[in-house]
Structure formats: C-alpha cells, structure tokens
C-alpha positions as CSV (number, residue, x, y, z in Angstrom):
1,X,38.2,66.8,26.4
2,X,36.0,69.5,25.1
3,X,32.5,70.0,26.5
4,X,29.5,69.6,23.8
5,X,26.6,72.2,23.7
6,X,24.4,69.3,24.6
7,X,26.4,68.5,27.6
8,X,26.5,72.6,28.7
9,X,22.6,72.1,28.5
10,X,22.2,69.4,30.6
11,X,24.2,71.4,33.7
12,X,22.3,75.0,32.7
13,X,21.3,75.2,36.5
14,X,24.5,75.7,37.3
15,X,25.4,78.2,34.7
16,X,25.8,81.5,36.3
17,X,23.1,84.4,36.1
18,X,23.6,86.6,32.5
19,X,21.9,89.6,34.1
20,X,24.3,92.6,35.3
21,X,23.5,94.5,38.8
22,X,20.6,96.5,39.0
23,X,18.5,94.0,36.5
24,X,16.7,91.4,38.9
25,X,13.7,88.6,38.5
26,X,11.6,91.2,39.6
27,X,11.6,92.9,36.6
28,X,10.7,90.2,34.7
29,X,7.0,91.6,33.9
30,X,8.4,94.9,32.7
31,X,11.6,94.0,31.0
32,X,11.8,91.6,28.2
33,X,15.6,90.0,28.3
34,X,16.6,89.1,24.6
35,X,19.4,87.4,23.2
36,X,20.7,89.3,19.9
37,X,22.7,86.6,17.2
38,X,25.8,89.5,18.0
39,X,27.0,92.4,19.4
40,X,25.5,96.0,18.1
41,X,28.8,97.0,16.8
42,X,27.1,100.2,14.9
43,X,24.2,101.7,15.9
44,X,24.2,103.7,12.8
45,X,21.9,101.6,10.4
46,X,22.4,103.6,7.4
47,X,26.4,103.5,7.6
48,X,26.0,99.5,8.9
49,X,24.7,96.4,6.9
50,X,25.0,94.4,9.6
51,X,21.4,92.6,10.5
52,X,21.9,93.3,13.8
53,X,22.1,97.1,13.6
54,X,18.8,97.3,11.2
55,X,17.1,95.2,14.0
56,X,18.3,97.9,16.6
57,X,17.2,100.4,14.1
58,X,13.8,99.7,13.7
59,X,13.5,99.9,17.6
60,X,14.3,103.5,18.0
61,X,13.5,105.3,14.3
62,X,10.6,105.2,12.8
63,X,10.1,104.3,8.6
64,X,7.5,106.3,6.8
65,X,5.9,102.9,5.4
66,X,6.0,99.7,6.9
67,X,6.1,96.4,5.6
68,X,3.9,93.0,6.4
69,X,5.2,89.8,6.7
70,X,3.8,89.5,2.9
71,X,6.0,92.1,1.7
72,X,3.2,94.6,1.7
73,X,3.7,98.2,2.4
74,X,1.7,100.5,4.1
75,X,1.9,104.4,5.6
76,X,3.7,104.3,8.8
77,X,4.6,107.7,9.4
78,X,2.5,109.1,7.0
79,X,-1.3,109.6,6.9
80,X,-1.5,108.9,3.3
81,X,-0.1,110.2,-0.1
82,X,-1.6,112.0,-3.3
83,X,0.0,111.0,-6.8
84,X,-0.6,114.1,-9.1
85,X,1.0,115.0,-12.2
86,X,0.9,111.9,-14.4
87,X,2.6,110.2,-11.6
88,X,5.2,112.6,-11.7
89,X,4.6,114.3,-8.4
90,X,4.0,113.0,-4.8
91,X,3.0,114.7,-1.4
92,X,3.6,112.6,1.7
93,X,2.1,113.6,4.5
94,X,3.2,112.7,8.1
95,X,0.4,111.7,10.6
96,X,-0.2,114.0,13.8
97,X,2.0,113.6,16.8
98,X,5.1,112.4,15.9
99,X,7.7,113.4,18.1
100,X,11.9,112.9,18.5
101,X,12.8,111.1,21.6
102,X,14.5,114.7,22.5
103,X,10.8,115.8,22.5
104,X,11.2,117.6,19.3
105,X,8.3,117.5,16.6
106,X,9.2,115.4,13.4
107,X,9.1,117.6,10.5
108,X,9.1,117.1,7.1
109,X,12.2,119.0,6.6
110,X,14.1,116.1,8.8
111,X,12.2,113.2,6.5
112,X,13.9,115.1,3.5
113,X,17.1,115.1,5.3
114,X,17.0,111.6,6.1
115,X,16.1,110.2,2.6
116,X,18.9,112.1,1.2
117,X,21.1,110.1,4.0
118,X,20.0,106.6,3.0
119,X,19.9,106.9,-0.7
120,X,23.5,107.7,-0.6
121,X,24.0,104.2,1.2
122,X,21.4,102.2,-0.5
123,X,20.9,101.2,-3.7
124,X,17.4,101.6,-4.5
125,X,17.2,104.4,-2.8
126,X,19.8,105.2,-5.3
127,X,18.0,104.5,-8.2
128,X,15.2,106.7,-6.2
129,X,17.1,109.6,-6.4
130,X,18.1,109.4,-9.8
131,X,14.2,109.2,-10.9
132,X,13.3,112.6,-8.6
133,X,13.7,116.1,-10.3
134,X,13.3,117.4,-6.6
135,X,12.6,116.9,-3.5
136,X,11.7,119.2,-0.8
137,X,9.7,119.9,2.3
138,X,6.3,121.9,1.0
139,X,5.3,122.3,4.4
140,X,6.5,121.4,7.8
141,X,4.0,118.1,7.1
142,X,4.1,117.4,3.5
143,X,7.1,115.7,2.2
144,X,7.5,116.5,-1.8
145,X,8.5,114.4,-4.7
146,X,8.9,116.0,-8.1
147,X,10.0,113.5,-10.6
148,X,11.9,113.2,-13.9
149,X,9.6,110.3,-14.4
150,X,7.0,107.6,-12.7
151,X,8.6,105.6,-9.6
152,X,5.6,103.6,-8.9
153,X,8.0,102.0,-6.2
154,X,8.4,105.1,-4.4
155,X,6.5,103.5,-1.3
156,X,8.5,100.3,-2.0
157,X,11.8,101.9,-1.6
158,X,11.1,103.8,1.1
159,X,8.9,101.5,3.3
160,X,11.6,98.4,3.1
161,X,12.5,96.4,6.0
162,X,15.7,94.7,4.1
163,X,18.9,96.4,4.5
164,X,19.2,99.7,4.3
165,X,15.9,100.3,5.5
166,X,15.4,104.4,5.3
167,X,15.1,104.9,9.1
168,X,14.1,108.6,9.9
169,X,16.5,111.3,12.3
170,X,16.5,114.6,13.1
171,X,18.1,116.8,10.7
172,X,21.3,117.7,12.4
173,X,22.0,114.0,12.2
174,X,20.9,113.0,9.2
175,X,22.7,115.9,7.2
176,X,25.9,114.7,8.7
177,X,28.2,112.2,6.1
178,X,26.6,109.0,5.3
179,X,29.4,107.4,5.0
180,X,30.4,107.8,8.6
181,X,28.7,106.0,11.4
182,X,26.8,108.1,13.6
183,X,27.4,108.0,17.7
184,X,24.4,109.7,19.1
185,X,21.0,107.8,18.4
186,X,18.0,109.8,18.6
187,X,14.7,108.5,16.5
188,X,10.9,108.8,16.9
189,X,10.4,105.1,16.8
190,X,8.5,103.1,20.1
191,X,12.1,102.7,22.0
192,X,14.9,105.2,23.0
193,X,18.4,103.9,23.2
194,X,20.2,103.7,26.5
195,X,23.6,104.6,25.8
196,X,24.8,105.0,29.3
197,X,23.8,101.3,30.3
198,X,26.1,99.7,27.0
199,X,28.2,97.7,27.9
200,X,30.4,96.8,24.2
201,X,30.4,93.6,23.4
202,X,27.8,92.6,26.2
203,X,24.4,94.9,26.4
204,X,22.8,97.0,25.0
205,X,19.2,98.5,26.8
206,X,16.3,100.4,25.3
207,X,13.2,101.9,27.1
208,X,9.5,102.7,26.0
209,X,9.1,106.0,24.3
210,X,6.1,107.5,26.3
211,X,5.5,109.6,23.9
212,X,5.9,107.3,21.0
213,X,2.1,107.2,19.3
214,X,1.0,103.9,17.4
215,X,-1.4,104.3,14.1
216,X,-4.9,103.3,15.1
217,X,-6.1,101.9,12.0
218,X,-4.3,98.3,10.7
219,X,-3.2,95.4,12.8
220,X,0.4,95.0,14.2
221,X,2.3,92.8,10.7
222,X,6.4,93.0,11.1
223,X,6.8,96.7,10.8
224,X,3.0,97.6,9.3
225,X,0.2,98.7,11.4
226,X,0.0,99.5,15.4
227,X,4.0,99.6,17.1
228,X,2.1,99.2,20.4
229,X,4.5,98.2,23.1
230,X,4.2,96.3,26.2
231,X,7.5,96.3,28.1
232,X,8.9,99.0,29.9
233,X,12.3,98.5,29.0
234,X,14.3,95.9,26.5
235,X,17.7,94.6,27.4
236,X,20.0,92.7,25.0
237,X,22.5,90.5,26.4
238,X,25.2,89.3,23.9
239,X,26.4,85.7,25.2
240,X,29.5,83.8,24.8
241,X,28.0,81.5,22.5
242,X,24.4,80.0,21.6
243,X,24.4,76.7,23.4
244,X,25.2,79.5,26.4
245,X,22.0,81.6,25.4
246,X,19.5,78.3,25.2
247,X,21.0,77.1,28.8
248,X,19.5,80.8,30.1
249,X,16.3,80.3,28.4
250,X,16.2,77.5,30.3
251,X,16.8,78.5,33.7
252,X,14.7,81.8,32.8
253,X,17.4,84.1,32.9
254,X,16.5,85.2,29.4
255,X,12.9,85.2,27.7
256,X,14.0,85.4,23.9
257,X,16.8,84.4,21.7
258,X,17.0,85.4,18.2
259,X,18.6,82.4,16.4
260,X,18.9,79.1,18.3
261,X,21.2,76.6,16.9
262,X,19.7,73.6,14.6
263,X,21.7,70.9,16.4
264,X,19.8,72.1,20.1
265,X,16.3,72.2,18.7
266,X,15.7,68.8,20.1
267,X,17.0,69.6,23.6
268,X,14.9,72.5,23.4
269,X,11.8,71.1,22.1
270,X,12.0,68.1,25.2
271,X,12.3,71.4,27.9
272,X,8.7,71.8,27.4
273,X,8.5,75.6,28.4
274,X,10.2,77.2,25.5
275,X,8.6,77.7,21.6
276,X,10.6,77.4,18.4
277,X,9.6,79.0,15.4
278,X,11.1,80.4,12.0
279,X,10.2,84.2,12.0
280,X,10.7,84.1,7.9
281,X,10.3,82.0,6.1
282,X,12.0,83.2,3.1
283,X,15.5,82.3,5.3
284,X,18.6,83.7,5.2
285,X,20.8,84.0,1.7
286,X,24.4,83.5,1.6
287,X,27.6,84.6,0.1
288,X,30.6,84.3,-0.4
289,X,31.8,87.7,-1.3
290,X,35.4,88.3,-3.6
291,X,37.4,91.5,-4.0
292,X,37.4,92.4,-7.4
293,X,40.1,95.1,-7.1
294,X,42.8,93.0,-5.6
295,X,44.3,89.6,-7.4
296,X,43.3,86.9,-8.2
297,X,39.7,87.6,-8.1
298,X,40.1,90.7,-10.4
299,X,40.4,88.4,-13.0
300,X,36.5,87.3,-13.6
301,X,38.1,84.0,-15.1
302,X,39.5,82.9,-12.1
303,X,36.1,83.8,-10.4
304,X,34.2,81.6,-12.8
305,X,36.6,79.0,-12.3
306,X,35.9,78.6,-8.8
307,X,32.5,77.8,-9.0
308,X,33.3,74.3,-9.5
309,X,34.8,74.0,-5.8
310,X,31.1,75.2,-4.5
311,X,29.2,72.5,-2.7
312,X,26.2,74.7,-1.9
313,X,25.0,72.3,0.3
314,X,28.1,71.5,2.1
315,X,28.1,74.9,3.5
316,X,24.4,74.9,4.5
317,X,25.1,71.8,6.3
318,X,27.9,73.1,8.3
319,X,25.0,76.2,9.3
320,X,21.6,74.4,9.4
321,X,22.3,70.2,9.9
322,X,20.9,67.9,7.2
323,X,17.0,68.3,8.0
324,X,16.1,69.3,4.6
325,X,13.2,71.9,6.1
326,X,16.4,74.2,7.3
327,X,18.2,74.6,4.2
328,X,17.6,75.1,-0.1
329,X,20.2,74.4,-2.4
330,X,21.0,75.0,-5.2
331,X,20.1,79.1,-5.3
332,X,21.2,81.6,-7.5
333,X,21.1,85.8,-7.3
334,X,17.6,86.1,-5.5
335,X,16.0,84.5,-2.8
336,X,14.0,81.4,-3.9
337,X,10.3,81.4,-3.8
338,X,10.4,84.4,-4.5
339,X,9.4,86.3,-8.0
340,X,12.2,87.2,-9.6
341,X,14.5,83.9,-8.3
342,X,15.3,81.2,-11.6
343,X,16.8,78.0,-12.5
344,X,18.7,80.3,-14.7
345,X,22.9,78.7,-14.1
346,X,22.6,76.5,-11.9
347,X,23.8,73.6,-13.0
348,X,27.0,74.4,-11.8
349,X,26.5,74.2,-8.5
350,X,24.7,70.7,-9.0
351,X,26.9,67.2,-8.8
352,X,29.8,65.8,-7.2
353,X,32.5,68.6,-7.1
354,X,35.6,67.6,-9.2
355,X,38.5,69.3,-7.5
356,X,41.2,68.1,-9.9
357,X,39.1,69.8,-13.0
358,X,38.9,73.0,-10.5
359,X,42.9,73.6,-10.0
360,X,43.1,72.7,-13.7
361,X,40.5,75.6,-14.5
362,X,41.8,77.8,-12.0
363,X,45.5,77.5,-13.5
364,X,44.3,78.0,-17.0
365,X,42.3,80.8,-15.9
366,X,45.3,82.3,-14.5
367,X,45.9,81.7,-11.2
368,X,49.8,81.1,-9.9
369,X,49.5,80.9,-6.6
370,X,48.6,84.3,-4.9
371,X,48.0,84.1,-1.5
372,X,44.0,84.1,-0.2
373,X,43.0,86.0,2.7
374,X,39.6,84.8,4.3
375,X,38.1,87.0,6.6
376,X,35.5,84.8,9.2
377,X,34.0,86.5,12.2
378,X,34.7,83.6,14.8
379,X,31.7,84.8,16.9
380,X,28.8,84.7,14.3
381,X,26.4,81.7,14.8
382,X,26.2,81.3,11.3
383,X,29.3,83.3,9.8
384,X,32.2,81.3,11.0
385,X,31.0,77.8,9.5
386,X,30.5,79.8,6.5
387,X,34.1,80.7,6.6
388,X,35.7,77.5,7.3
389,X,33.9,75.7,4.7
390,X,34.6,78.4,2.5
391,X,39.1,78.2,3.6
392,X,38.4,74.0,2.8
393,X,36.6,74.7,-0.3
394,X,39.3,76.9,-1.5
395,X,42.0,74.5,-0.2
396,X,41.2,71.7,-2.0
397,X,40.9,74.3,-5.5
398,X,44.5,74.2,-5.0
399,X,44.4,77.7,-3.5
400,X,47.5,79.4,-0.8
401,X,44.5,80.6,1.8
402,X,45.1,82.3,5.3
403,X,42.3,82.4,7.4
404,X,42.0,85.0,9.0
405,X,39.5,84.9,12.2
406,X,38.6,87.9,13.1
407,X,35.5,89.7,15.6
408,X,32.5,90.0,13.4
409,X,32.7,94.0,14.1
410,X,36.3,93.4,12.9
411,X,35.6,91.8,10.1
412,X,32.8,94.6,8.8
413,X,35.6,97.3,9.4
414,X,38.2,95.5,7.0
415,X,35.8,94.6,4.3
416,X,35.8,98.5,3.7
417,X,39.5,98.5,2.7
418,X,40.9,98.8,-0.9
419,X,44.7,97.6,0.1
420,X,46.4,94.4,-1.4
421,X,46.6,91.9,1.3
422,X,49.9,92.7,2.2
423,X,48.9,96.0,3.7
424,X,45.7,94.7,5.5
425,X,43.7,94.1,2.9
426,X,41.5,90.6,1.9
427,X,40.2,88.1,-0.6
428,X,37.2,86.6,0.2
429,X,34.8,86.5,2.8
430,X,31.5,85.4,3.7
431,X,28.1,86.9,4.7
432,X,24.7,85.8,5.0
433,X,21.7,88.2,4.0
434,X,17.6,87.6,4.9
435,X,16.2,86.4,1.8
436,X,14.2,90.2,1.6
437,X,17.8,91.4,0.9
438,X,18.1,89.3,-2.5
439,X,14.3,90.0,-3.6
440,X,14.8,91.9,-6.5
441,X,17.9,94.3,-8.3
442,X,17.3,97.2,-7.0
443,X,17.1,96.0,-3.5
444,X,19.8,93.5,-3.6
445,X,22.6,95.9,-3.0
446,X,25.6,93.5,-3.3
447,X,24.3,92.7,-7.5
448,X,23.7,96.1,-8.6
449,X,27.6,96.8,-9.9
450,X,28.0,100.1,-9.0
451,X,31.4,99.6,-7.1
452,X,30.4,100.9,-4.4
453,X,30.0,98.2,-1.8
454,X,32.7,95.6,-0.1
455,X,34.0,93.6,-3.2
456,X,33.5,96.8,-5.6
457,X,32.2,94.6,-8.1
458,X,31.5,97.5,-11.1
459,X,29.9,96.7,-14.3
460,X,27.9,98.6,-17.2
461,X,26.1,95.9,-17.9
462,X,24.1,95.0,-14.9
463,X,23.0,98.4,-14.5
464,X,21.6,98.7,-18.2
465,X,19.4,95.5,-17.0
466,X,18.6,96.7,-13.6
467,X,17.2,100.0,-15.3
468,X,15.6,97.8,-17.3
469,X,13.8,96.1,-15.1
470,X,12.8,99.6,-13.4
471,X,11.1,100.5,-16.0
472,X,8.7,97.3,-16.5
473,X,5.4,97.3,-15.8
474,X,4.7,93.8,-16.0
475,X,5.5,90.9,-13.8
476,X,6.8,88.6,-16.7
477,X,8.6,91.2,-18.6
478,X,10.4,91.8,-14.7
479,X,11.3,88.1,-14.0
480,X,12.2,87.7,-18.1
481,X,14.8,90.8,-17.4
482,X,15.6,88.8,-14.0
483,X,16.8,86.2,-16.1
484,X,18.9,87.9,-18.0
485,X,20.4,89.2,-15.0
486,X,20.8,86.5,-13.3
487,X,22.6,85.2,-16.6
488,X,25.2,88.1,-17.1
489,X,26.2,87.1,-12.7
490,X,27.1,83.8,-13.8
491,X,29.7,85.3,-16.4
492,X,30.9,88.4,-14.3
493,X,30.2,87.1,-10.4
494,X,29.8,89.6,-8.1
495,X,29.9,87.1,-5.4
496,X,28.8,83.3,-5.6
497,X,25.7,82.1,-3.6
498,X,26.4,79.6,-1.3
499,X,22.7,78.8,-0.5
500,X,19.6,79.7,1.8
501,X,19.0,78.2,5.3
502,X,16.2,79.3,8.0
503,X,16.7,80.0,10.8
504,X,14.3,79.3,14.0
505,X,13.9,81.6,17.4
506,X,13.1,80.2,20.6
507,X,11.7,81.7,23.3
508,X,9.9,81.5,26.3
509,X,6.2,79.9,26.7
510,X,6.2,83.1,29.2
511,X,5.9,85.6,26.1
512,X,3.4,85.5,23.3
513,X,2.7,88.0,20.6
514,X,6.2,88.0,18.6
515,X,5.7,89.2,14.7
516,X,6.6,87.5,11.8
517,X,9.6,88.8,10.0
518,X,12.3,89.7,12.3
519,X,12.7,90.3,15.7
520,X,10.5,93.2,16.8
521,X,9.3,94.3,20.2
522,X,6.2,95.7,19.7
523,X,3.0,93.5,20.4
524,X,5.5,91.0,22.7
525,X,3.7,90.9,26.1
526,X,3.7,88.6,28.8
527,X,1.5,85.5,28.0
C-alpha cells in the first residue's frame, strides 16, 4: 500500500539526517541548508533556461542593474549612467571595487564580453543588439553604447531578473560559444561556487565572497540595492521528493525549501515553527510547448485544433489543489496582472471541454494518427503533473501519445533536438515559467518567433508586432500592440498556456530576512 506525504510527515523523526559528512548542527549559525525545487543540472545560466540555474546564477555573478520586487531597476554594478546624443549614446560606468572571485578586477572590457554572450541567448537582449551601432569598452570603467537609435529599455534589458538574466564573467569565459554550456563558474557576485563539494544530482555548496562589496546607498529589494550576506557558506541539498524536504524542515535538518507542496501547507502551518509565504506574487506561467518542425504540430491547424482539449484549470489543479488563491485560469500570452496581459482569445479555454468536437477538429485539421511523444521530467514538483494532464488531455483528443518520463536535466537536453521522433526526437512537452518571464514581447522569449528556441516556432508576423511595440512610447499604444499580439498567438500558437499557479516557500521560524521575488541569500540571517 503506498505511503502518503502526509503519513511520511507524521514519522519525520525517524527520517534519516540529509546532511553529508563534514556538515553538522554546529554549523547551523554559519550555514544556511536550502532545499532547491531540482537539481543544478547547468551552471551556465546563459546556455540554461532552467529556473534553477538563474537562481544559482544570481548567487555567484553579479548584473549591472538590479531589479525590485516592483519590477524596478536600478544600478547594480554600475555607479550610474549618462544618456548623450539624443539618446543615442550611453556610458555605463562600473562602481569601485568590483572584483572576480579569482581576485581579478572587473573591467569594462569583460561587461562588453558578457553582453555579447547573453544577447546571443536572449531575446531582448537580441533586439538590444540590433538597436546598438557599437558597443565597446571606452575605458577600463566605462561601458559604451553607440546606437542606431533610442533603446530607452537599455537598463531594462540588461537589469532583468527573468530568464536570461545578463549575468557578468570574465572575458575568457564569456567570449567562449554561447551556445555551449560553460563548466568553470567564476563571477563577482556575493557567493563563489564550490565545485569540489557537488555532488550531481544531490548538492551543490557556495561560500561568501570576502571580497564581494555591497552598494551602500538603496535597501536590499530582490536583486536591487545592498547584496549584504550573512552566512558563511550556503548548501543546497536536492531531496528525493517534497513531502521528504518538509519532513527535514521539520526535524531542522534543513532551514529553507524553495517550493513546498500545496496539499502539505496545512501540516506545515499546524508544526508551528516553520513560515509559508509566496515570494511572487505574480506566480508561475505555464506551457505546453509543441514542435513546430516535426508532424503533426507543424501544421498550425492541428495546433489550433487542440485548444479545445485544454482545461486550463484541470492542469493547475493537478499543480496547486483547488484553493482558488493558488491558481488563475483562464490566461493567455502574458502573465495576468500584469500590463500588457488581455482578455484578448480566451474564450476558448472557457467551458466544459467537448472531446468528441476535438477529434472531429483534429481529423479535419489533418491529423491521421501520428504518434505523440511527451517529454515529462518525473522529478519536477510541478512539471510532471503538467505532463500527465497534458498525455490525458491529448488522449482523450483522440491522439496515439507516448509518454515519455524522463530526468528533468534529460528532458532540457532533448528539447534541443530537431529529429522526427523516431530518431529521438519529441512532440510536446511542458514547462512552467515565473510570471516575469511572460511580462512583455521582448522578454517573453518562447512568443518572439524567431526559431530559435525549443519548439522553433518562426513567424514574420510576430516580429513586425514585437518591433512594433519597441518602438512605442506610450503605455496604451504598448498593451493596444499587445493585443494584437496576443491575437496573431491564437491563430499561429507558439505554445498554448495552460494557466498560472503560485507557489509558496516554507522555511524555518529560525531565519528571517528572505526577499521578495525569488530565492536569494543575501539579507537571510539568523532570526
């Protein structure tokens, strides 16, 4: 008879100690323990999209703006900047002591390096790019922009905490190809990596950068303001699964886990000792992402067809329970609550799905029967009920659907291939993004149509819009433009939004000081 999570809570004083040799109770005051949602399968966050590597990202490399919890940005690196030129050219100037963690000084010429690195992975630092004339190091501290014309989002793009955040290396890393992951980590952020302690698919350990000097002006907001840290050293411990995680918060084996399953809040709320909380509230987005090269879902028909089998909140159910706080349905190509988000199509998704009128749609649309391969990392929290809802869903469209459950760091390495199915290639598969990631067009990397991420969805159209909305000034002309685009994703689909659910931490009534936003370890300090 299989053991619940509840009933695995209810024995966590006999569940054995998650720490490895070497990492006692009396460390407790200098090391803060933290459970990550997964494994660090990258620890390249420009090559990786994975949430997990940007979070171990903006530990050990530094951004040069940060970003609030209100989506404001700020200098980070940077003193300040001067706008000259009509707009048309910026200096960026890095702050005093910035150092590498291989006790290198930062220099402008690596900043340059490292932009170049991330706007070949990310899409508004794309459209970045394609605004600047030049850009060059005037001085060992003055970063230059010279552009073909105004980017008033310069700071924007570069001071993002969504995916791909533009992290800053060394030069020698960051000329190296973007589009293969990098094995040596070396930033100027508040933490260096321990590589020598990882332990795959089990730890990972960082320790304070002495030399790592906070801004004194601002207060500490998500990655704005003073990185001041508290904790000699960090450890991440990946655990077999959640309920596992919560039992070691219990016994005070662990001090933090990032996202705690719904159907345990109440066991954790009755412990007494530990805090729940939602970090952002603008939740997580999800997807279910199609491969527009291989059949059937090259065939945008078919693709529109199957909106019909989507019960958005079926699958947020499956993630976040039926407390209505935890999940929004329906959404559509941006993050609701936010500006540019619209009631614009979605109608479909509202209503008793008709499965009959779905295989009668997909089979006029074009579909005969091709087999559907469904990728599902079996150990994501939140991925592999995705996934299964996603193989029913299909199912009962009348589609022939392998699943296929894979490791999550699996999963990202086959969602790079271009093959038909029968030589290892996919279908479908699903993925869930923080809101941030879905705020606008140029940020939300998965809309913009290039072909050039997982699914390769291409198209002329969307990028005539998204310039478009570059070049507005005004808010109403941005979310009118947003509309349209929004419009053109119901007829092409790129992917098709499952809907948003947030997510709570828990942790420890032994720590205070945790940020808004994501998980961040500056300003945590023992309570």
């Amino acid at each position: 008879m299989p053991v619940s999570r509840r009933s695995l809570l209810k024995a966590a004083a006999v569940v054995p100690s998650l720490s490895f040799p070497g990492i006692v109770r009396a460390q407790a005051q200098t090391t803060l323990r933290f459970i990550p949602v997964i494994d660090l399968a990258f620890v390249d966050p420009i090559y990786s999209t994975a949430q997990v590597s940007r979070n171990h990202g903006l530990m050990v490399y530094d951004t040069l703006y940060g970003m609030s919890s209100s989506l404001q940005v700020s200098p980070q690196m940077l003193s300040g900047h001067v706008i000259s030129g009509d707009g048309l050219q910026w200096d960026l100037a890095l702050r005093d002591g910035l150092f590498w963690h291989d006790g290198e000084r930062v220099l402008a010429g690596d900043c340059v390096a490292s932009i170049r690195r991330w706007a070949a992975r990310d899409g508004f630092g794309g459209e970045l790019m394609a605004a600047t004339d030049e850009l060059s190091a005037a001085d060992d501290r003055t970063i230059r922009f010279r552009l073909k014309r105004p980017f008033p989002l310069l700071p924007q793009a570069l001071g993002k905490a969504a995916i791909n955040a533009c992290f800053m290396m060394p030069e020698r890393l960051a000329s190296q190809d973007p589009f293969k992951p990098l094995t040596e980590v070396i930033g100027s952020g508040p933490f260096r990596y321990l590589a020598d302690e990882r332990v795959q698919g089990a730890r990972n350990a960082y320790a304070r950068f002495e030399r790592y000097q906070p801004r004194t002006d601002g207060k500490p907001d998500w990655t704005a303001g003073p990185k001041i840290v508290h904790y000699d050293r960090v450890v991440w411990t990946t655990t077999p699964d959640a309920g596992t995680g919560v039992a070691a918060l219990q016994t005070g084996e662990q001090d933090w886990q990032e996202t705690t399953p719904h159907d345990l809040l109440p066991v954790i709320k009755a412990a007494g000792d530990i805090e729940t909380r939602i970090l952002d509230p603008r939740g997580y987005a999800c997807m279910l992402r199609l491969n527009h090269l291989q059949p059937p879902f090259d065939n945008p028909a078919v693709r529109r067809a199957l909106l019909g089998a989507i019960d958005q909140s079926a699958f947020m159910t499956a993630v976040a329970g039926t407390n209505p706080a935890f999940q929004v349905s329906p959404i559509g190509y941006f993050a609701p609550g936010t500006p540019m988000a619209s009631e614009v199509g979605l109608d479909v998704f509202r209503g008793p799905r008709d499965y009959a009128k779905v295989r009668a749609n997909l089979k006029a649309a074009g579909y005969n029967g091709e087999k559907i391969v469904v990728l599902v990392p079996t150990n994501s929290l939140a991925q592999k009920p995705l996934g299964e809802i996603a193989v029913d869903s299909l199912r009962k469209a009348g589609m022939n659907v392998e699943y296929a459950g894979l490791d999550f760091a699996v999963v990202l390495q086959r969602q790079l291939k271009k093959d038909p199915i029968g030589q290892g290639g996919w279908s479908a598969a699903v993925g869930n993004w923080q809101g941030i990631d879905w705020l606008n067009p140029a940020g939300n990397t998965n809309l913009r149509g290039e072909g050039k991420v997982a699914g390769w969805y291409a198209s002329e159209k969307m990028g005539g819009l998204r310039s478009q909305w570059l070049a507005a000034s005004e808010l109403a002309e941005q979310q009118r433009i947003c509309r349209g685009i929004q419009s053109v994703a119901f007829e092409e689909i790129p992917y098709i939004p499952i809907g948003l659910y947030k997510q709570p931490t828990a942790y420890r009534k032994a720590i205070t000081g945790i940020l808004d936003g994501t998980a961040v370890f500056w300003n945590v300090r023992p309570a």
